[in-house]
C-alpha positions in Angstrom: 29.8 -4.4 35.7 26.9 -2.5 36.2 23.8 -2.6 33.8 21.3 -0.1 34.2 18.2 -0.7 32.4 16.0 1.7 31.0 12.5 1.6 29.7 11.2 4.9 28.3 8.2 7.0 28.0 7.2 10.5 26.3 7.5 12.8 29.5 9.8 10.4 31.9 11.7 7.2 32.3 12.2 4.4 34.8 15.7 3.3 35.3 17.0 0.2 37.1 20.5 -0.6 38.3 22.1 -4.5 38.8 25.2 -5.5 39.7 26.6 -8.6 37.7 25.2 -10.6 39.6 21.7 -9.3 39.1 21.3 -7.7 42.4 19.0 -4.6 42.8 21.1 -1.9 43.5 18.8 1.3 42.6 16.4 2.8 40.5 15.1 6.5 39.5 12.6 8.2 37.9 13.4 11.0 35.7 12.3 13.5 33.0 12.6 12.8 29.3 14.7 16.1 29.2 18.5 17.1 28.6 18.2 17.4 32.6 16.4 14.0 33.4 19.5 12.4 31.2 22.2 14.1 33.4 20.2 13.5 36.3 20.4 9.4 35.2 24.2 10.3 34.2 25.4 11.3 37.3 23.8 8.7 39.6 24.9 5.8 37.3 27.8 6.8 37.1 28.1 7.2 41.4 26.8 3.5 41.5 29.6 2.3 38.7 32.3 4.2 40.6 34.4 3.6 37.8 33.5 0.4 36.9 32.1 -0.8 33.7 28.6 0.8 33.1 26.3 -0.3 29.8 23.0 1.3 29.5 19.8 -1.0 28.1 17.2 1.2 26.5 14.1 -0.2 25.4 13.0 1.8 22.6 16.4 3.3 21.6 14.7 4.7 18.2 11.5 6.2 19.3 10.9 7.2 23.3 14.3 6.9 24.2 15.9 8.1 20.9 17.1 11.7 22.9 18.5 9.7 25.9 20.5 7.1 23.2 22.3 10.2 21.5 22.9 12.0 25.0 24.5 8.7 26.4 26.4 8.3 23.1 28.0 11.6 22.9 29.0 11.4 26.6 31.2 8.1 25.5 29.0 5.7 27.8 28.6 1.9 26.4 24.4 2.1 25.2 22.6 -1.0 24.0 18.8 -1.5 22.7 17.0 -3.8 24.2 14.0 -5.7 22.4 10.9 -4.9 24.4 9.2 -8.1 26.1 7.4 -10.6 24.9 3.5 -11.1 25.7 4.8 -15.1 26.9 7.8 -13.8 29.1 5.0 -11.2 31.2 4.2 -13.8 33.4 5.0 -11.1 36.8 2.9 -8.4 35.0 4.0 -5.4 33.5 5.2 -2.1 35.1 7.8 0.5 34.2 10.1 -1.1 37.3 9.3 -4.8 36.0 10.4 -3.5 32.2 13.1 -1.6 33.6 15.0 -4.6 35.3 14.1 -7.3 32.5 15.8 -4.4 30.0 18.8 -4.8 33.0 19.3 -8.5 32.8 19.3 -8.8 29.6 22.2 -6.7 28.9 23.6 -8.7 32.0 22.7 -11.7 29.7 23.8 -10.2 26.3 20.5 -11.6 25.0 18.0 -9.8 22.4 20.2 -6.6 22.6 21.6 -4.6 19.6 23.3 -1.8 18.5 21.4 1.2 18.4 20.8 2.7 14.7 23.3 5.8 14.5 22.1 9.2 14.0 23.4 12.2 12.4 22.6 12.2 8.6 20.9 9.0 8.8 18.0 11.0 10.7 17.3 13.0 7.6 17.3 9.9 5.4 15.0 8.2 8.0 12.7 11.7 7.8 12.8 12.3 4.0 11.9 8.2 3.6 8.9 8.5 6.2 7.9 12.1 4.1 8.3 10.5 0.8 6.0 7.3 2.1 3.3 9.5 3.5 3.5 11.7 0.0 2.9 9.0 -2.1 0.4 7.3 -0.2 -1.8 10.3 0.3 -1.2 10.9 -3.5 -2.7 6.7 -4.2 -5.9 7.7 -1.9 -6.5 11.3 -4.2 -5.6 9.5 -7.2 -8.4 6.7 -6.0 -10.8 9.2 -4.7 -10.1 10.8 -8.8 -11.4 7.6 -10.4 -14.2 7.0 -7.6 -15.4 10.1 -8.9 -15.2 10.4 -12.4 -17.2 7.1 -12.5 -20.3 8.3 -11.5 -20.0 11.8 -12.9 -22.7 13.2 -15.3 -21.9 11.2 -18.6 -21.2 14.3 -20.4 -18.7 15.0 -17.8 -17.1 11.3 -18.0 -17.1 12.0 -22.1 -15.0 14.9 -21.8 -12.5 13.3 -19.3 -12.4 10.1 -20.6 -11.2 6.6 -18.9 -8.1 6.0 -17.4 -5.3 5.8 -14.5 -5.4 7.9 -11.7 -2.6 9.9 -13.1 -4.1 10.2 -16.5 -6.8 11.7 -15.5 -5.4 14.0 -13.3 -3.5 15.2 -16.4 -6.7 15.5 -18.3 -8.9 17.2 -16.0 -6.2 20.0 -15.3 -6.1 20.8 -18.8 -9.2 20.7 -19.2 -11.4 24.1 -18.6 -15.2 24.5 -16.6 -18.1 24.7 -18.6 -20.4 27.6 -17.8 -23.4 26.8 -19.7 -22.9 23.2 -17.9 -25.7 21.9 -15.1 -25.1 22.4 -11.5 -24.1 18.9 -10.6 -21.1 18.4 -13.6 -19.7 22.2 -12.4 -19.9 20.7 -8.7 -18.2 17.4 -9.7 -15.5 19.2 -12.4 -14.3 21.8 -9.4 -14.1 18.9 -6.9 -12.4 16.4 -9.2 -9.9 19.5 -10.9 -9.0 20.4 -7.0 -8.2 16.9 -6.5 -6.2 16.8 -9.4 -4.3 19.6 -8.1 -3.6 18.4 -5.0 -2.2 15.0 -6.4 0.3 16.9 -8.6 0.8 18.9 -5.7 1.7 15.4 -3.8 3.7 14.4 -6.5 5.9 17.2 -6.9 6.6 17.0 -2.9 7.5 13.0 -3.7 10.0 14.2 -6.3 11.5 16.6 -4.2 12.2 14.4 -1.0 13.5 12.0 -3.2 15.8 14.2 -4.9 17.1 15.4 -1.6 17.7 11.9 -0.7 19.6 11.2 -3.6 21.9 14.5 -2.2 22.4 12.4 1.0 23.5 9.1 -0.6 25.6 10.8 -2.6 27.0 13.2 0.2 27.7 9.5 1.5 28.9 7.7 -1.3 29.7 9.1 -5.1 28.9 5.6 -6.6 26.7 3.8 -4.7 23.7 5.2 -7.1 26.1 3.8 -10.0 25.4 0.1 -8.5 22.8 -2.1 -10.4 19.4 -1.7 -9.6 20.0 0.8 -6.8 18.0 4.0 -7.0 18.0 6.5 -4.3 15.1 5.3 -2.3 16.5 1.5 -2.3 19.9 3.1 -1.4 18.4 5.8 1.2 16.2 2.6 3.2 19.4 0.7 3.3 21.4 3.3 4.7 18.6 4.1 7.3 18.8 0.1 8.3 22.3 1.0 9.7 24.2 -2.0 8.4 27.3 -0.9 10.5 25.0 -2.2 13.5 25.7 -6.1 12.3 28.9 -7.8 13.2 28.4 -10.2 9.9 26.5 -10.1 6.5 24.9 -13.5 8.5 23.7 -11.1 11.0 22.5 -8.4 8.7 20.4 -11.0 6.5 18.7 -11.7 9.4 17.8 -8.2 10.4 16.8 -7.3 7.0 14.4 -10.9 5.9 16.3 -12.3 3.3 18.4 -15.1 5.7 16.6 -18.5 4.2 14.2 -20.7 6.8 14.7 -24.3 6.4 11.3 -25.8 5.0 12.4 -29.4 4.8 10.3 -32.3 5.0 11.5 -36.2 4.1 13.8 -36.1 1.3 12.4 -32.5 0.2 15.2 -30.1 1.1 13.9 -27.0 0.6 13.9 -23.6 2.1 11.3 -20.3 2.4 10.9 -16.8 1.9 11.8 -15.0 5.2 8.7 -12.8 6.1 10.6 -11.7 9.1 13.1 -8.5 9.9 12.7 -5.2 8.5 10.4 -4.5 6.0 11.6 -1.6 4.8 14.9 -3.0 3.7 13.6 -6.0 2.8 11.4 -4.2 0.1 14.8 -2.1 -1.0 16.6 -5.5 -1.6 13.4 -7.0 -3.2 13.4 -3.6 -5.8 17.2 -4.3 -6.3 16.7 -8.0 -7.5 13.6 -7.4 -9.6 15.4 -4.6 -11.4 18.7 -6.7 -11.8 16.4 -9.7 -12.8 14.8 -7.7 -15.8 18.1 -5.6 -17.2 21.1 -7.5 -16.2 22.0 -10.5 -18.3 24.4 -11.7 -15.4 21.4 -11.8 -13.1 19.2 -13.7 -15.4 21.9 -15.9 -15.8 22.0 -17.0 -12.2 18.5 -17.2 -11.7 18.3 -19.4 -14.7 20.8 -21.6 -13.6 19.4 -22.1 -10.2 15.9 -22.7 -11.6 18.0 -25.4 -13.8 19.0 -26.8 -10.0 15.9 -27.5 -9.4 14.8 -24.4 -7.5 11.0 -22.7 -8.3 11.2 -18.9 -9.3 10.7 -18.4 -6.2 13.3 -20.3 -4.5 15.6 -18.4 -6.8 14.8 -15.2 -6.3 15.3 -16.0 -2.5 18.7 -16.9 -3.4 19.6 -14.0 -5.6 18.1 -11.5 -2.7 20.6 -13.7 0.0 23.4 -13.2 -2.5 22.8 -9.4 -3.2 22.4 -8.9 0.8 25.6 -10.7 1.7 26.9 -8.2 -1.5 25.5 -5.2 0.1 26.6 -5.8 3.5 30.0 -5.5 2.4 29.5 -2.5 -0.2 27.5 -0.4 3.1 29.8 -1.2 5.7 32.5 0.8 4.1 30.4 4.2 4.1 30.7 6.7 6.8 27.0 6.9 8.1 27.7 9.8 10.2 27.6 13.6 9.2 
């Protein structure tokens, strides 16, 4: 076998080729372009000569998410490698010395994965970062909105009135400018209403990437939206996670922060929270439970009876999030994530 690392870069890539046996066989230098990947084709497949060849990318999803696809569509064996440690940099760092560590560990099948599929799943991934940006801009406005209207002339703050951020966005747009009004409360109303409108503005963007997320998952699955507690952001971040990746639902609980972390000590048997994996679908699984939790009677049921095992509320909402991953895994595994 030969195992060509990779470790990639905006405008080029270093590559590495071992043998099985970790010998140095080659390495090149190429552009991050549909060129600089056939140039890496052709010579690793010249050094192969037939043999088995598996490419190691580090950074499969950002850097070297063009040279993943390119590999992938040409049939060749691609796996992602995790990047290195700060302990295991003990020779330094370099494109060459990350090239050849990426190498050996697909010659040692150790912290690789399967890279996260593409073709509709990259418009889920971009309407979920869109969304996220929308919303968060939209909680700075809405906090800039309240900064404001609390040290705004009093007569100003009268008319308005206390309240959320999105109450009084609602006001203020209704409300109209006062012309007889002093120079600093016309100021203040014309910075605060175009604040207001830009929050709505934000909002109506949120709505919209989320509706055209909800046209994925459906596109994917008619009835996955028709599952307890899952709406179409906690679907769409699930779907982005790629739980076809994972060999087991063991493997997937892992990835996604929910797999238990013994806390034992003496006769205490007890375990933790995971804070680990990705937090992204650990939040999706976390929205699933603590909607289940407050409308479905066959969810409070099992919480209560775990809490009646002796388990804290916390405890058994880590168990209901283990049990709705390992349910998951098995519901997501069965959808086509490719367009």
């Amino acid at each position: 076998m030969i195992a060509v690392g990779v470790d990639t870069h905006k405008e080029r890539h270093y590559a590495v080729a071992l043998d099985h046996l970790g010998q140095l066989l080659a390495e090149l230098s190429f552009a991050a372009t549909v060129a600089g990947y056939e140039q890496l084709q052709r010579w690793a497949e010249q050094l192969a000569d037939g043999g088995e060849l598996v490419f190691g990318i580090e950074g499969a999803g950002s850097w070297g998410a063009g040279l993943c696809e390119y590999l992938l569509r040409a049939e060749h064996s691609v796996v992602e490698v995790e990047r290195p440690r700060r302990g295991d940099r003990r020779a330094g760092k370099s494109d060459r010395i990350d090239a050849i560590a990426a190498a050996k560990r697909v010659l040692s099948d150790e912290s690789v994965s399967t890279p996260r599929r593409r073709g509709i799943l990259t418009g889920i991934r971009a309407l979920l970062i869109a969304r996220r940006s929308a919303v968060a801009e939209r909680t700075r406005v809405l906090n800039q909105l309240q900064a404001l209207n609390a040290t705004a002339p009093i007569t100003l703050r009268e008319r308005i009135g206390q309240g959320t951020g999105k109450q009084l966005e609602r006001r203020i747009l209704s409300l109209r400018a006062r012309t007889n009004a002093d120079l600093d409360e016309r100021v203040a109303f014309g910075v605060m209403r175009d604040l207001a409108a830009h929050s709505r503005a934000l909002g109506r963007d949120a709505k919209r990437y989320q509706d055209q997320l909800a046209e994925l998952v459906r596109s994917l699955d008619q009835t996955l939206l028709d599952e307890p507690g899952i709406g179409p952001i906690s679907a769409a971040k699930l779907l982005a996670f790629d739980p076809t990746r994972f060999k087991t639902e063991a493997a997937f609980a892992r990835c996604n922060g929910t797999a238990p972390i013994p806390a034992s000590s003496g006769k205490t048997i007890r375990y933790r929270l995971n804070p680990g994996g990705d937090r992204q679908a650990n939040n999706a699984i976390h929205t699933i439970a603590i909607i289940r939790a407050k409308h479905q009677p066959e969810t409070r049921d099992y919480l209560e009876r775990r809490i009646k095992e002796g388990k804290t509320k916390r405890e058994a909402l880590r168990s209901l999030k283990r049990h709705i991953s390992r349910e998951l895994y098995h519901r997501l595994t069965d959808i086509p994530l490719t367009s």
